[in-house]
BALOBA-1460 file (C-alpha; in Angstrom, 3 decimals):
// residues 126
<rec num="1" residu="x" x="37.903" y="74.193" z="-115.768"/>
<rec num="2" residu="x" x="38.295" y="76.946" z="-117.861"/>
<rec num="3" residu="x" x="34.512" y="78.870" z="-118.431"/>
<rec num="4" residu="x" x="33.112" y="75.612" z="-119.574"/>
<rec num="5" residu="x" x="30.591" y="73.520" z="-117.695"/>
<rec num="6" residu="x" x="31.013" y="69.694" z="-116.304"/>
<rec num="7" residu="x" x="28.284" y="68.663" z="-118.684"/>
<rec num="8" residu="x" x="29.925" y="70.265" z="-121.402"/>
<rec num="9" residu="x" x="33.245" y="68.299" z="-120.297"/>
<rec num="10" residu="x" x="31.420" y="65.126" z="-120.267"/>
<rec num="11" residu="x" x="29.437" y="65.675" z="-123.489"/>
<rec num="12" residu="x" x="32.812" y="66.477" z="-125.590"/>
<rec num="13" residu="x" x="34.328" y="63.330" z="-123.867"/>
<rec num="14" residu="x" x="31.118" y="61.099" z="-124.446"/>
<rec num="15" residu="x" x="31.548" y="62.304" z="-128.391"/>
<rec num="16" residu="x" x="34.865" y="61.824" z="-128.571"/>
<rec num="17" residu="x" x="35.004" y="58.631" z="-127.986"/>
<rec num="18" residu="x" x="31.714" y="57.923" z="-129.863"/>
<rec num="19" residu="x" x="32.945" y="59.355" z="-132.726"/>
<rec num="20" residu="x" x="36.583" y="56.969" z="-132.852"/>
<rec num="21" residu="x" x="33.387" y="53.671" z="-132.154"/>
<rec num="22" residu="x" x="31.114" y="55.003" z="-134.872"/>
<rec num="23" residu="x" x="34.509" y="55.053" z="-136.898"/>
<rec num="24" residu="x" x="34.832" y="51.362" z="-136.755"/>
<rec num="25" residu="x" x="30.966" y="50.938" z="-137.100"/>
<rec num="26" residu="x" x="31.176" y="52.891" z="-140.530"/>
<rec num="27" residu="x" x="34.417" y="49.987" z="-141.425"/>
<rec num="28" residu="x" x="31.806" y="47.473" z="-140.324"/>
<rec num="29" residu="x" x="28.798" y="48.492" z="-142.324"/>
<rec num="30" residu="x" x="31.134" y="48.535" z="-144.981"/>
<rec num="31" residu="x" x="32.803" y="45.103" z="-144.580"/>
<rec num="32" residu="x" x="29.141" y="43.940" z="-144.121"/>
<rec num="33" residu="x" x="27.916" y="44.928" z="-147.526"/>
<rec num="34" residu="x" x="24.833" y="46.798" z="-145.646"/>
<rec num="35" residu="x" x="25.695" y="50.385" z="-147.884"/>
<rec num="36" residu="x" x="27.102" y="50.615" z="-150.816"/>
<rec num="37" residu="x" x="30.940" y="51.548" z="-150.148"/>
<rec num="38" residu="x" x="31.142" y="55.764" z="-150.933"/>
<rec num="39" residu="x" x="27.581" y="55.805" z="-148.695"/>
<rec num="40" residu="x" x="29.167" y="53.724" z="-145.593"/>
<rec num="41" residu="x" x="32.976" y="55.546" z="-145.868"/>
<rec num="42" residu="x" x="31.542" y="58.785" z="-146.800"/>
<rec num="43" residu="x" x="28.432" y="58.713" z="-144.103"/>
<rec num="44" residu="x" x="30.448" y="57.353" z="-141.597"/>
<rec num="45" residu="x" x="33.444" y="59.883" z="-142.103"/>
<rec num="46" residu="x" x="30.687" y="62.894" z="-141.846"/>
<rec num="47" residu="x" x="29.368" y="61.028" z="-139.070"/>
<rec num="48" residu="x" x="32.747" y="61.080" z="-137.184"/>
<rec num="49" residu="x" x="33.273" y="64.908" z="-137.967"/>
<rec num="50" residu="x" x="30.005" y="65.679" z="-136.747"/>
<rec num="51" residu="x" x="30.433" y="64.084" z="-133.966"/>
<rec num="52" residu="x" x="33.639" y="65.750" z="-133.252"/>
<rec num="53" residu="x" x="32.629" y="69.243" z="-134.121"/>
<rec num="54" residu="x" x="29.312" y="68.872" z="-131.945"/>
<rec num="55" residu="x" x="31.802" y="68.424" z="-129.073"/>
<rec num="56" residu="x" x="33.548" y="71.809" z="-129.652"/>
<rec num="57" residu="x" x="29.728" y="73.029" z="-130.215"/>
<rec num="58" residu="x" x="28.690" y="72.435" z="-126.598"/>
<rec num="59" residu="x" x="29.529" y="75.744" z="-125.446"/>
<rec num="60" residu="x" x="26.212" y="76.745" z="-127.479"/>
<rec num="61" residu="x" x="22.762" y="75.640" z="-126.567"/>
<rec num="62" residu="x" x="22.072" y="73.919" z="-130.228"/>
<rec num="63" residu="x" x="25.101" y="71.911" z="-129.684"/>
<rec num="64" residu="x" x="23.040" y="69.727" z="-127.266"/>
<rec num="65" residu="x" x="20.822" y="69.676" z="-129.461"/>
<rec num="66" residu="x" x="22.736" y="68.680" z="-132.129"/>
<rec num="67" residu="x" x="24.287" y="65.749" z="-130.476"/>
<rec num="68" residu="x" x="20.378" y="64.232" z="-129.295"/>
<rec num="69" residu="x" x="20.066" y="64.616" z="-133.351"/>
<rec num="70" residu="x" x="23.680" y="62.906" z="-133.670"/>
<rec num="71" residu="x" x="22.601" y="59.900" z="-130.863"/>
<rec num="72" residu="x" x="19.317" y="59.396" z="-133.537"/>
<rec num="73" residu="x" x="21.369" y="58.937" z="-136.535"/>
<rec num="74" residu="x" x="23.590" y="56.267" z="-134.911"/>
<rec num="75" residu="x" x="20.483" y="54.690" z="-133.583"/>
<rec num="76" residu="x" x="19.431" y="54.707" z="-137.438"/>
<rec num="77" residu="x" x="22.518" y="52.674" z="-138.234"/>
<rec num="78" residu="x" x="21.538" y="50.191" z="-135.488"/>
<rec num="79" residu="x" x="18.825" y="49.201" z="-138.361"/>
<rec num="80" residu="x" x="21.730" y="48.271" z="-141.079"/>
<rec num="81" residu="x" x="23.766" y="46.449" z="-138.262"/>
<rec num="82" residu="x" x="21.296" y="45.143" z="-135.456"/>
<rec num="83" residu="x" x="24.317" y="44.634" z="-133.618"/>
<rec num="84" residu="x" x="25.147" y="48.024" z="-133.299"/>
<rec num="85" residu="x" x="21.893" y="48.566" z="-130.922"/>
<rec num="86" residu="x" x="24.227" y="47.502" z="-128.377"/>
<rec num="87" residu="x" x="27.277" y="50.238" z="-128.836"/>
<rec num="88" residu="x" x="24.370" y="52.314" z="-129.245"/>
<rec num="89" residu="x" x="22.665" y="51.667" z="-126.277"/>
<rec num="90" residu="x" x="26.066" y="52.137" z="-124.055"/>
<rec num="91" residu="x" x="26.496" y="55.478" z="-125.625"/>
<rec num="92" residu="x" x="23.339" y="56.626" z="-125.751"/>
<rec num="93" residu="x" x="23.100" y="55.861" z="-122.018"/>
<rec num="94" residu="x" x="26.393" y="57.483" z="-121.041"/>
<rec num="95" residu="x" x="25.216" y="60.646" z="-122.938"/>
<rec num="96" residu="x" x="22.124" y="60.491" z="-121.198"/>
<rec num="97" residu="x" x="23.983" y="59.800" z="-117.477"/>
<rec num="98" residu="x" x="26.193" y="62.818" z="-119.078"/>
<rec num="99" residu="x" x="23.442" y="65.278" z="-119.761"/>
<rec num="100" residu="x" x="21.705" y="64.665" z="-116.716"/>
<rec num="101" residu="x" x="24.372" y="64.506" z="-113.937"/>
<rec num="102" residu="x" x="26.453" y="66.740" z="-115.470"/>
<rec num="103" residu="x" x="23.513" y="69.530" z="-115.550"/>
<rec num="104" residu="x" x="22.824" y="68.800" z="-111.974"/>
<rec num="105" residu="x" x="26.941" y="68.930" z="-110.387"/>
<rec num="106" residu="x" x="26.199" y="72.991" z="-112.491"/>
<rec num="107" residu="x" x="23.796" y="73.688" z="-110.884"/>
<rec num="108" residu="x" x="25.179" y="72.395" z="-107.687"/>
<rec num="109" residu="x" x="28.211" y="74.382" z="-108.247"/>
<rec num="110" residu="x" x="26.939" y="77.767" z="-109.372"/>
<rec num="111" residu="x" x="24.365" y="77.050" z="-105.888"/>
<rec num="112" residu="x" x="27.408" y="77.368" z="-103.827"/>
<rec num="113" residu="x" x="29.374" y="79.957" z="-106.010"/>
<rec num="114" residu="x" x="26.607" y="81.886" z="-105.288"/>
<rec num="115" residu="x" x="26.171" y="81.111" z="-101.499"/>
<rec num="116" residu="x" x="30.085" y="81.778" z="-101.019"/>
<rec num="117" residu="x" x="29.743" y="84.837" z="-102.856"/>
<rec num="118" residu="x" x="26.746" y="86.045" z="-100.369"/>
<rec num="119" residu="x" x="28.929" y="84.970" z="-97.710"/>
<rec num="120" residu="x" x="32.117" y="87.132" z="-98.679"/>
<rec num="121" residu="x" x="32.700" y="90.018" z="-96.567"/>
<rec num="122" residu="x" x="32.645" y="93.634" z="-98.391"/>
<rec num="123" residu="x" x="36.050" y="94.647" z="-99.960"/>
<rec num="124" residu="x" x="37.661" y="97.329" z="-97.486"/>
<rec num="125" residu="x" x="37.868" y="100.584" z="-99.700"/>
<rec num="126" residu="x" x="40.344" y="102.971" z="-98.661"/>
């Protein structure tokens, strides 16, 4: 993994594929009638991009924060489709398993980058 961290990895994956879900959730809230049309294509494309972006975001601290505000708005929706609550729920539960186990395998790792740094002999100078 180049400089990035496993819960960044997992975050960008969890909001990629939320983003190509909350895609056909936006056709859905359409089809439904629950918006009118320009507010359920328009919102849901934004809602896609944003969701995409975020994941490039993660390198930053705000982008975390960012996608907590991102996993509110699609709860939101859940209130125009009840149905929803359940995509909802398995995403907002993978980016919480994400967030959590991914923070704990880095600091893990950097635990034993550390310890096999302390444990690497001195470079011979000559």
């Amino acid at each position: 993994m180049r400089g990035g961290s496993v819960r960044q990895s997992l975050g960008a994956i969890v909001l990629g594929f939320e983003s190509i879900v909350m895609f056909f959730a936006a056709l859905v809230i359409f089809g439904l009638k629950a918006l009118p049309a320009p507010v359920a294509l328009i919102g849901g494309a934004a809602l896609c991009v944003l969701l995409i972006a975020t994941a490039a975001l993660l390198r930053f601290r705000w982008g975390y924060a960012l996608g907590w505000v991102l996993q509110a708005v699609i709860v939101a929706a859940c209130f125009l489709v009840p149905l929803l609550s359940i995509v909802a729920a398995i995403f907002i539960g993978l980016w919480v398993y994400c967030m959590v186990k991914g923070a704990s395998i880095d600091r893990q790792n950097a635990a034993a980058a550390a310890s096999a740094q302390a444990h690497e002999p001195p470079a011979a100078t000559s």
